[in-house]
N, C-alpha and C positions, 0 to 999 in steps of 0.2 A: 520492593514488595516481597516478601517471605512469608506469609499465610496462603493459605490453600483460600483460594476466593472462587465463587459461582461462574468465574470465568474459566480457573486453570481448573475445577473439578470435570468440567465439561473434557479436556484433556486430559485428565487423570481415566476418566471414567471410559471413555472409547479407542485411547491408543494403544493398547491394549490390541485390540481385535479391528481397527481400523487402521488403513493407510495415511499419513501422514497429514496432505493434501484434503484429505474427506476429514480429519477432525480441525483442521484449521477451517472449512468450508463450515461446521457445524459450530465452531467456537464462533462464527460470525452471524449463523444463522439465529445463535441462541442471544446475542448484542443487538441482533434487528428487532426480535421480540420482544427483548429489555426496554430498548428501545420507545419502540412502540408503546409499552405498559405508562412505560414514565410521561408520556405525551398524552396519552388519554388522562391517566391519572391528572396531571399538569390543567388539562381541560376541565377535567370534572368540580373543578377548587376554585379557577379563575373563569369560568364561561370558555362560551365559542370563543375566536381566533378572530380578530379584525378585519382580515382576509384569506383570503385561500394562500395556503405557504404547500412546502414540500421539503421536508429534513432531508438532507445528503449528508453520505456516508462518502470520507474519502480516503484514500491509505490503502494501509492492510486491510481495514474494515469493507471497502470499498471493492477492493479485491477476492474478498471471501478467504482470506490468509491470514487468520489472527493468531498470535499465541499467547505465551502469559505471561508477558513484559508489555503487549500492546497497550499504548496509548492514544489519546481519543484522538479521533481527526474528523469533525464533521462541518459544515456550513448548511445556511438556514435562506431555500430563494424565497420571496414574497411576491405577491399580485399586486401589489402597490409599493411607494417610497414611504408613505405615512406608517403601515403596518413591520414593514423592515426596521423603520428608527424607532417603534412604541415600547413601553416597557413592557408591554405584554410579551413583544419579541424575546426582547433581553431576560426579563422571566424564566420565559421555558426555557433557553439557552442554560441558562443556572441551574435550574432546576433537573435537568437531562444531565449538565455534566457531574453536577453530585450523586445524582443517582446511576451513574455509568464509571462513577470512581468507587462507589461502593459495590458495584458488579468486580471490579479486578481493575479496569483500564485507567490507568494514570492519565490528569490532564496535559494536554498536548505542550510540549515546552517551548514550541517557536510558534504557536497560539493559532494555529490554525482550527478554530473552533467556534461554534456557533454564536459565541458571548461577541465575537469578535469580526467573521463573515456570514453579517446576516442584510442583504440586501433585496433588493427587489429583480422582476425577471431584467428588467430593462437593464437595469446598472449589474448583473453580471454580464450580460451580454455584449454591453460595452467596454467595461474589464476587460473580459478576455479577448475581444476583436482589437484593443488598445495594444494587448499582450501580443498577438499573433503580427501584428503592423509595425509595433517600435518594439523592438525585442531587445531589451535590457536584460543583465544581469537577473535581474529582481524577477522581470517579467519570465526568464529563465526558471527559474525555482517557482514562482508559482504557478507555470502551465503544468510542468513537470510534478505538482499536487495534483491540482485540479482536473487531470487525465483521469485520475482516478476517480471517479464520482456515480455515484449510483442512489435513486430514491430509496428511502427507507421506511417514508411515512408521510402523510398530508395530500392532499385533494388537489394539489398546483400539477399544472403537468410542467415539466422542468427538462422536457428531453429537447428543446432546443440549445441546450448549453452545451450539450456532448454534440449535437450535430458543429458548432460553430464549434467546437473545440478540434475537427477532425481539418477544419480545416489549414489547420497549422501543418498539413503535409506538404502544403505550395508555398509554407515558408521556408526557405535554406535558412535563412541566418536563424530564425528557431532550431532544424533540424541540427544545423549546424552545434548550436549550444547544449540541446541536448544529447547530442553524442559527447561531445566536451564532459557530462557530466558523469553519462555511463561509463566512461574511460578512464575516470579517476581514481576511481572505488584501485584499493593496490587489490591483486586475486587470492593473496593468498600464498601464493608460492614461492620461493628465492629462486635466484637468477639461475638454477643447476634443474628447477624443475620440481623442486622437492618441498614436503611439507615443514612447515616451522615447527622446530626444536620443543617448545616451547608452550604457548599455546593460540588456540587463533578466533577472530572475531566472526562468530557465523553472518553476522551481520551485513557488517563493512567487506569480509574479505571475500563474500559468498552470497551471501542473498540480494543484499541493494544492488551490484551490479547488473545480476541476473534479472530483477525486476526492471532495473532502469532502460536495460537491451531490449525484453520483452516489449516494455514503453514505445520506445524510438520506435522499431520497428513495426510494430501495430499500428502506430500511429502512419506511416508512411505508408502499411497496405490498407488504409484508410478503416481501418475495423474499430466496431463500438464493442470490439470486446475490451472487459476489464481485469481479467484474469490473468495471469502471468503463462498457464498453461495454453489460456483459449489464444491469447496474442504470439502467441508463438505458433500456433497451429495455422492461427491466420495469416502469419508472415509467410510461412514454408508454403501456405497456398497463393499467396498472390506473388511467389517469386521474389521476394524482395529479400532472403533469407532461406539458405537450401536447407532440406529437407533434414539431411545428414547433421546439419549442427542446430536445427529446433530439434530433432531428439536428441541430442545431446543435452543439453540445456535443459528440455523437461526432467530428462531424468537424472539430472544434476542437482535441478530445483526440489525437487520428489525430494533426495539424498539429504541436500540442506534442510528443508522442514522435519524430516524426522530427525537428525541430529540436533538440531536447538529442541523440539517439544523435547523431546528424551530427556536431554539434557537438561531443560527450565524445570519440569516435575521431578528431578533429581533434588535438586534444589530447592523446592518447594518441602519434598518431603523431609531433608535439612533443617528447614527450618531458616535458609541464606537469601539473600538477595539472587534476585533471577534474573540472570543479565545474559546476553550474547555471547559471552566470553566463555571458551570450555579447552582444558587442559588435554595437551594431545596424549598425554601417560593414559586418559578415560574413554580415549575413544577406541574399540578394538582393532586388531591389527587386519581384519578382514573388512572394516569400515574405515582405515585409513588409505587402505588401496585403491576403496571405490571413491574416499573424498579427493585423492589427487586427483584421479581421473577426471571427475567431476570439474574439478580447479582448472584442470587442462582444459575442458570444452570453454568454461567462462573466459580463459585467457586466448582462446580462438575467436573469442564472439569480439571481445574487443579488440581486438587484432583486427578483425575484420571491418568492424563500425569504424574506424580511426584511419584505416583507409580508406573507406568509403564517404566517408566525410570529414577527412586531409584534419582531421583534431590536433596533427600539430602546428598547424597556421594560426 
């Protein structure tokens, strides 16, 4: 994506005079609305809804962390199985993700989207209770989405799904898998400590881990927060995570979000492809001292999860 879309304008327009974190929070605020528009709109062409549903938002979206490479991540709970399988369902589904591709957000590539998880309260619920009891690979990857999940829109109440999803604390062999996956992400730095040559993925080498740690650990001080800051806060308060290395980590995460926006509205105004990828020749040298640093807290965090949950067995 190389056009300035309604989504990275939102970025264009407030980074500027806003902290990082607050226009990633506003680029999600301004996709909930969108959102929304598209849903009503959607109603007003096909009629009422067959049943009471409730759109979720999941991802970065879900997290209030978007920026302008995001792609969509959302699923659709239902009050019934008849209204989850109708095409009315499948409709809106389409109809929200073209209209959420034409906001900026690419659709999701391992299809985690409404076209495709749209069920009822009961068959999420058994989902993830399946997930949390036989913990597969699979089941692996998709708790590790679906942690992230917040209403966006619709009359269903759907906060049973995050309560039964916290229960994954009193799984090991979940906890287990999930550190497994925080630990993978490589941090960023070569084995001397030092930043790569070259250039580095803010993505992979920087942010997915710091979100996935955030994850685990929120998860295990049992907190319905969904934010990468707020689970981190909540870790350091319920002891499961010292104080010293969740501010680390925030303001690690802070560092990574304004070096990708910076960096994707570079790009943008190029006229190039906006991608996670940024040349260290671009980054200053007083921003490259804070991103080692920063690298340094993330390679403590999993240092620390991989002990804590033995990820080399």
């Amino acid at each position: 994506m190389n056009t300035l879309t309604p989504l990275s304008r939102v970025a264009q327009e407030l980074l500027p005079h806003q902290p990082a974190l607050t226009v990633a929070a506003a680029m999600s605020a301004a996709v909930d609305q969108r959102t929304r528009t598209l849903i009503a709109d959607f109603q007003a062409a096909a009629g009422p809804p067959p049943a009471k549903f409730a759109w979720m938002a999941l991802g970065s979206h879900a997290r209030g962390e978007l920026h302008c490479a995001s792609d969509q991540d959302h699923a659709l709970v239902w009050e019934s199985n008849a209204a989850a399988d109708s095409t009315y369902a499948a409709d809106l589904a389409t109809s929200v993700i073209e209209g959420l591709s034409a906001f900026g957000m690419q659709p999701c590539s391992g299809r985690y989207m409404a076209d495709r998880w749209s069920l009822s309260l009961d068959d999420w619920l058994a989902l993830l209770q399946t997930h949390i009891d036989v913990v597969t690979p699979e089941a692996i990857v998709d708790t590790d989405i679906f942690l992230d999940l917040r209403t966006v829109d619709g009359s269903l109440d759907a906060s049973a799904t995050t309560a039964l999803l916290l229960l994954g604390a009193d799984s090991p062999r979940l906890l287990h898998g999930l550190a497994q996956t925080a630990t993978s992400f490589p941090h960023g730095l070569n084995a001397l400590g030092r930043l790569p040559s070259g250039s580095i993925d803010l993505k992979r080498n920087a942010i997915a881990p710091t979100v996935l740690i955030a994850r685990l650990f929120g998860l295990v001080a049992r907190s319905s927060e969904v934010s990468t800051i707020g689970r981190l806060s909540a870790a350091a308060t319920a002891g499961v995570l010292s104080q010293k290395l969740t501010t680390r980590l925030a303001s690690a995460y802070a560092l990574f979000t304004e070096l990708r926006l910076s960096h994707q509205l570079q790009q943008v105004a190029l006229g190039v492809d906006v991608t996670n990828d940024e040349s260290m020749h671009d980054i200053e040298a007083s921003d490259q001292k804070r991103l080692r640093s920063a690298l340094k807290a993330v390679r403590a965090a999993q240092s620390t999860t991989s002990m804590a949950y033995r990820t080399d067995l």
